[in-house]
C-alpha positions, -999 to +999 in steps of 0.1 A: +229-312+690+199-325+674+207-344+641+190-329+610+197-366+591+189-396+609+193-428+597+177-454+620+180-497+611+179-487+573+171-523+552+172-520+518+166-554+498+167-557+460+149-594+442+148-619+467+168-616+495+192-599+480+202-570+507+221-542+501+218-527+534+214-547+568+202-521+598+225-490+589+218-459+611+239-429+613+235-394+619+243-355+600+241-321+616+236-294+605+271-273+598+290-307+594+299-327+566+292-367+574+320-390+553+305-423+540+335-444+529+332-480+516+346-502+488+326-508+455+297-527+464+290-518+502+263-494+499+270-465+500+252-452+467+222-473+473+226-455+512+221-420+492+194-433+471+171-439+498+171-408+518+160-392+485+135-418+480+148-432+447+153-467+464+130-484+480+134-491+517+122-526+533+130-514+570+141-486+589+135-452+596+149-416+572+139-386+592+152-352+579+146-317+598+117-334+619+099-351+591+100-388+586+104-393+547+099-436+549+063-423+565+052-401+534+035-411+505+018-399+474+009-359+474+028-355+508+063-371+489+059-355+457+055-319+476+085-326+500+107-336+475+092-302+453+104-283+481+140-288+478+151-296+513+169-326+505+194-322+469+215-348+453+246-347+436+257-371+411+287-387+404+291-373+370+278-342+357+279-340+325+249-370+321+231-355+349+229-320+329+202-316+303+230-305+271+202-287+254+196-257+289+219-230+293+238-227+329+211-206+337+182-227+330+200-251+351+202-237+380+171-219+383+150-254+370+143-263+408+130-228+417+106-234+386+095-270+397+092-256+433+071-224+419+096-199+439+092-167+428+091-150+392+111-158+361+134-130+365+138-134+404+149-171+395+176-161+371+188-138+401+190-165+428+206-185+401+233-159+395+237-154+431+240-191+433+269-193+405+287-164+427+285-185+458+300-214+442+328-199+426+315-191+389+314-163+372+278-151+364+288-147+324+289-182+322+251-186+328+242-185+284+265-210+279+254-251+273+269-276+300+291-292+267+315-263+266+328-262+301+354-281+319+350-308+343+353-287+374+329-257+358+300-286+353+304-299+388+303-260+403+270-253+383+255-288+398+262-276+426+250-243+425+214-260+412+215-277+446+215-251+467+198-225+447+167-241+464+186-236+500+179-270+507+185-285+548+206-318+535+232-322+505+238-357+494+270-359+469+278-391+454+309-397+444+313-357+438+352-354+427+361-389+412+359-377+378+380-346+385+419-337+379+439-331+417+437-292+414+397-291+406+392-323+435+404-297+460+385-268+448+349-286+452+364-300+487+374-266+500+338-255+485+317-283+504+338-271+534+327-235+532+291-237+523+282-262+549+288-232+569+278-205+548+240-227+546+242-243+578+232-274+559+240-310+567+265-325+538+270-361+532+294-369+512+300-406+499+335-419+485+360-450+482+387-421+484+396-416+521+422-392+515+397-369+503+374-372+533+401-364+558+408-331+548+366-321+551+346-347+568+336-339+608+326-375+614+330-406+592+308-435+587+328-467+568+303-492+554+311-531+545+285-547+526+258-531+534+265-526+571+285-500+593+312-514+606+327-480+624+317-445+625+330-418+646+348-381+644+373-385+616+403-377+636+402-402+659+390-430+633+416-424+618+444-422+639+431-451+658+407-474+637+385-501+658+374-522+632+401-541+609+386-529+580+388-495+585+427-501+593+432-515+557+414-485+543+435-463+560+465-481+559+457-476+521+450-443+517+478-429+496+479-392+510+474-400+543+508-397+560+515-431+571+539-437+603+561-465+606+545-498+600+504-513+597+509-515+559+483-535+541+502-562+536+513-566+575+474-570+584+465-594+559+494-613+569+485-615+604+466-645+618+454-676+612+418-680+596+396-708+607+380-730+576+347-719+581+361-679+572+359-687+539+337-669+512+305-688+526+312-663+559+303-634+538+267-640+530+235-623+539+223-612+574+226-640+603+257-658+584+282-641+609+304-613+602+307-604+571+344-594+569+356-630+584+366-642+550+388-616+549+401-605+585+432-616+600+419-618+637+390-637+624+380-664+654+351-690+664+330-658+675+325-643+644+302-671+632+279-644+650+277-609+629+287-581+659+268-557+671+272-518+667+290-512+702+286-475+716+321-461+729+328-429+743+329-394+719+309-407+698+326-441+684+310-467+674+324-501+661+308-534+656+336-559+657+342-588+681+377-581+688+375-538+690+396-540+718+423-564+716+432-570+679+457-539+684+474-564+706+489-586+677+505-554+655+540-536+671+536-504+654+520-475+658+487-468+634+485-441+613+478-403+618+465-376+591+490-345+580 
């Protein structure tokens, strides 16, 4: 299946020489939701950013549906982002809701930006929108201010796809929500990337939320990816030693006997030159050998992504054998 995102040696560098992402590529089809995972700091926000052309991009190529976004410029940007193929999400709602519109104004703003249609065949696709994400249509006079948490998240939503865009970027899109609310917007991602056929990319340090949703995962350490795959498998067998300590983590994931946290960062010796001077910029090896218990003399060279079959991918010197120092089994999802 062709992918409708594709991410291609992304390089994005803030002041000098400061990169925040080293050669990232990854893929999103439509009907799937992609899970980006990654600690504070890897990315994954400044990942997002670019493919909606808010951060500037020294390398690399963004392709979405066919058209390459890092090739347009000018006019041709300004009318593709108008057109609302590509919608973000952000991480909290209530700053990224003008107070003074009603729910309705909301909604139906990126029809009026992308000239759809006329005033009162916006507030229609905007009511239709609110129905299709779970919110009832007599909510649409009311300011963001008086609803709850998981009512503002539901109506940015609804402002995303009003537009019936290919590709939905949500950053961070349930941190800021109670349990029962996460849940609901997961379950609701879940349905409409079938209901739109759209690509969803959803971006998170919470694996425990991915798991339930996300067809493939992506996990990003500073600025690079260090495995990707179909979730499943990444998770009940991670290649990289990172992605073990994120799972091993996780606090909902069901953990089997064994492989927790503390077991892997007890395990092996590290060499002196693993230290924090191992973790710099691009070319200064791996960048998880300050950290990595199977650390060794070949990580002075940063790994490259290694293709594996059903779609791995890990880029770790030691993919195959560091399994060999642990005794118990890894861990599984519910």
């Amino acid at each position: 299946m062709t992918a409708l995102l594709d991410v291609d040696g992304l390089s994005v560098a803030f002041g000098r020489g400061g990169r925040v992402l080293d050669r990232v590529s990854l893929e999103a089809r439509s009907g799937e939701v992609l899970g980006v995972i990654g600690e504070t700091g890897s990315g994954k926000t400044t990942l997002a950013r670019a493919v909606v052309g808010l951060s500037p991009v020294t390398a690399g190529r963004i392709t979405v549906d066919g058209t390459e976004l890092t090739g347009l410029r000018g006019r041709a940007l300004r009318d593709y982002r108008r057109s609302g193929a590509v919608q973000y999400l952000f991480q909290d709602p209530l700053r990224s809701l003008d107070p003074d519109l009603t729910v309705r104004d909301l909604v139906a703003e990126p029809l009026a930006v992308t000239g759809a249609g006329s005033r009162e065949q916006r507030a229609e696709r905007a009511a239709a929108a609110l129905r299709q994400v779970g919110l009832d249509p007599a909510l649409a006079d009311r300011l963001p201010g008086r609803l709850s948490g998981g009512q503002r998240q539901r109506v940015s939503i609804a402002r995303a796809v009003v537009t019936r865009p290919r590709l939905l970027l949500a950053d961070e899109p349930v941190s800021a929500l109670d349990a029962s609310n996460r849940n609901h917007v997961l379950r609701l991602f879940d349905r409409l990337r079938h209901e739109l056929d759209v690509a969803v990319v959803v971006i998170s340090h919470d694996l425990s939320s991915l798991a339930g949703i996300a067809d493939r995962i992506a996990v990003l350490y500073r600025g690079r990816v260090v495995e990707q795959g179909p979730t499943a498998e990444v998770l009940s067998r991670p290649l990289h030693p990172y992605t073990a300590l994120l799972t091993a983590s996780a606090p909902r994931l069901r953990r089997e006997p064994g492989l927790p946290p503390e077991r892997l960062r007890a395990l092996g010796p590290r060499p002196a030159w693993s230290g924090a001077g191992a973790e710099g910029g691009p070319g200064s090896g791996c960048g998880f050998a300050g950290r990595c218990p199977f650390v060794a003399d070949a990580c002075r060279e940063a790994p490259a992504a290694q293709r594996r079959a059903g779609g791995r991918e890990v880029a770790c010197h030691h993919a195959d054998n560091w399994h060999d120092g642990l005794t118990e089994p890894a861990l599984t999802t519910h």
